[in-house]
C-alpha positions, 0 to 999 in steps of 0.5 A: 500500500502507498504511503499517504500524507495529509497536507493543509493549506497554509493560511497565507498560501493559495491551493494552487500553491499548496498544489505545487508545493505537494508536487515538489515533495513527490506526492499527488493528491487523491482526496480533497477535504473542506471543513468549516471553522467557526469562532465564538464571537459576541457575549453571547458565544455564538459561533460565526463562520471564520474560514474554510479549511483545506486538507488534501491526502497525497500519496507517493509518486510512483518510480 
């Protein structure tokens, strides 16, 4: 079996970047998984959408 990895999308990095940069340590992603984040905000601790997060599960390139 493959040996997969996870890799986030930095926050100041683009997918095309984060792409890029998995491309260049020899992987290429198989699954693309989106989560939202949420803030407590307020007095009354509601939480409000923040930002999405990225996560892409890779496996190796094969030789």
């Amino acid at each position: 079996m493959a040996k997969k990895i996870k890799v986030y999308v930095e926050p100041n990095e683009t997918v095309g970047e984060c792409l890029d940069r998995i491309a260049q340590m020899g992987y290429r992603p198989v699954r693309r998984i989106e989560k939202p984040v949420f803030e407590k905000t307020g007095t009354k601790d509601e939480p409000v959408h923040s930002h999405q997060s990225i996560l892409f599960e890779c496996v190796a390139l094969k030789p």
